[in-house]
Each structure stands twice: as structure tokens, then as C-alpha cells.
C-alpha positions as CSV (number, residue, x, y, z in Angstrom):
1,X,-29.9,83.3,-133.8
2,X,-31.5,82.4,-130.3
3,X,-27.9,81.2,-129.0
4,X,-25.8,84.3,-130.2
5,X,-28.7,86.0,-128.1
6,X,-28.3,84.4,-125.7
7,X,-24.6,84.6,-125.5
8,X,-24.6,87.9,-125.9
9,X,-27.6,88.7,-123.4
10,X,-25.6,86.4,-120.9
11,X,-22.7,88.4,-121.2
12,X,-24.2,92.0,-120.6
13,X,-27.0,91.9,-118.5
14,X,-25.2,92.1,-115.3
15,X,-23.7,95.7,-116.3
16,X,-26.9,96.7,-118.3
17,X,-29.4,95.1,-116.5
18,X,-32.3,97.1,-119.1
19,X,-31.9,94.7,-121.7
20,X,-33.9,92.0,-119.6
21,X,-37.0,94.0,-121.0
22,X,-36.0,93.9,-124.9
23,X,-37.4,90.9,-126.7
24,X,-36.6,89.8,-130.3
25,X,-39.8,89.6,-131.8
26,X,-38.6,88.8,-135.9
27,X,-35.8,87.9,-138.0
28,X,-35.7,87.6,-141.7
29,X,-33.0,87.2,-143.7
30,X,-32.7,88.0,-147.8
31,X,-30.0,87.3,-150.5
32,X,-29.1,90.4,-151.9
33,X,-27.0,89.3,-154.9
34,X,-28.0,85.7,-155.3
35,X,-26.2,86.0,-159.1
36,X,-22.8,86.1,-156.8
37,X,-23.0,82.6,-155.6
38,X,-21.0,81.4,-152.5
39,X,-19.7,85.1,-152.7
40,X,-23.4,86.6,-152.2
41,X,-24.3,88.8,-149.3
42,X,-26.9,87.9,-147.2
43,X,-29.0,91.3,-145.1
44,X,-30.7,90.5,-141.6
45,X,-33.3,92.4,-140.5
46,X,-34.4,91.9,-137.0
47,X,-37.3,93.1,-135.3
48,X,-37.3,94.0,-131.1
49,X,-39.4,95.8,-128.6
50,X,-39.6,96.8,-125.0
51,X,-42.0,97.7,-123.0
52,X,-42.1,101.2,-124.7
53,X,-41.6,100.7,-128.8
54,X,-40.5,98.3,-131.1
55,X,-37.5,98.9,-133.5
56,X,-35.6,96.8,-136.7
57,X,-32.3,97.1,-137.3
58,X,-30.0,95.3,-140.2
59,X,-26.7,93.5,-140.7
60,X,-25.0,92.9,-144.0
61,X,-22.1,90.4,-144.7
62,X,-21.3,87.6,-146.8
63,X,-21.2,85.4,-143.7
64,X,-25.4,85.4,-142.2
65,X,-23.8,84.7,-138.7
66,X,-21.7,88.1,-138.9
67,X,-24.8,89.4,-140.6
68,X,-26.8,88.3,-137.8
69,X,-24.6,89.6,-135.1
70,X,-23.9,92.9,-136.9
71,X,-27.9,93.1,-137.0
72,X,-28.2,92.1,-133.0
73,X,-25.2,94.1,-131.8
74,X,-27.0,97.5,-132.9
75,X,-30.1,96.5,-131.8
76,X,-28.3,95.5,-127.9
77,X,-27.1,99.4,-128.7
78,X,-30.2,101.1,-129.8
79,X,-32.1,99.8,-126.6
80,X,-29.3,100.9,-124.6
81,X,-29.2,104.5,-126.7
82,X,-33.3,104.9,-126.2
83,X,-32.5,104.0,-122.3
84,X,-29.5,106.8,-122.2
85,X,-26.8,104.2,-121.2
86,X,-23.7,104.8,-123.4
87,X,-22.6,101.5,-124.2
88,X,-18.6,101.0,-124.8
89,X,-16.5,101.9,-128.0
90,X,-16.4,98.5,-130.1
């Protein structure tokens, strides 16, 4: 998780230089249908804050990384959302 952060953080702080103040805090993960196998999906929850509040946010997939980025990608977008910057249609 700390490298697709970092990856990601790399990659947008120069345009949105606010997210230098959010800081993952948590990260769980849970099996949701563990009776599916291989085929199960896995949920991420992740847990950030600022300097103002804290917030979670969750990814689903069968695949934990996708999970996990689904999970950090709205996170990178709530922080942006309570800070009023608009971030770019996906």
C-alpha cells in the first residue's frame, strides 16, 4: 500500500500541493465471500486525516491491489473535495 501511495502522491502533489497534509493513518482489508475461492472479493477500508478531520473510505474488487487503489483514489479525491479543488474526470 505505502508504494501505490507513494506513486500516486508523487505524481500529484505538484498540481495539488494540499495532499502533503493528508496522512494514511489505517488499512484493513476483509474477504467478503471467502466461500468463492480464488474468485472472492476482497473490501479495503482505509483510514486518513489532515490537519482538520479524519475520514475512511473503501474499495472493492477481486484483485486487493485494484481494491486498494480504488479505496486510495477516493480518498486522494475526498481530501481534494473537503479542500474545494475539483480534481479531473477519471
Amino acid at each position: 500500500m505505502n508504494a501505490l501511495d507513494n506513486a500516486l502522491r508523487k505524481s500529484l502533489e505538484k498540481f495539488y500541493p494540499s495532499l502533503r497534509e493528508m496522512v494514511l493513518t489505517d488499512y484493513k482489508v476483509r474477504v467478503v465471500n471467502a466461500s468463492a475461492g480464488t474468485a472472492a472479493k476482497v473490501r479495503v477500508l482505509i483510514e486518513s486525516r489532515d490537519h482538520k478531520s479524519e475520514w475512511t473510505t473503501m474499495g472493492v474488487s477481486t484483485n486487493l491491489i485494484e481494491a486498494s487503489y480504488l479505496a486510495l483514489v477516493d480518498a486522494v479525491e475526498y481530501k481534494l473535495f473537503k479542500d474545494s479543488i475539483k480534481p479531473r474526470q477519471r
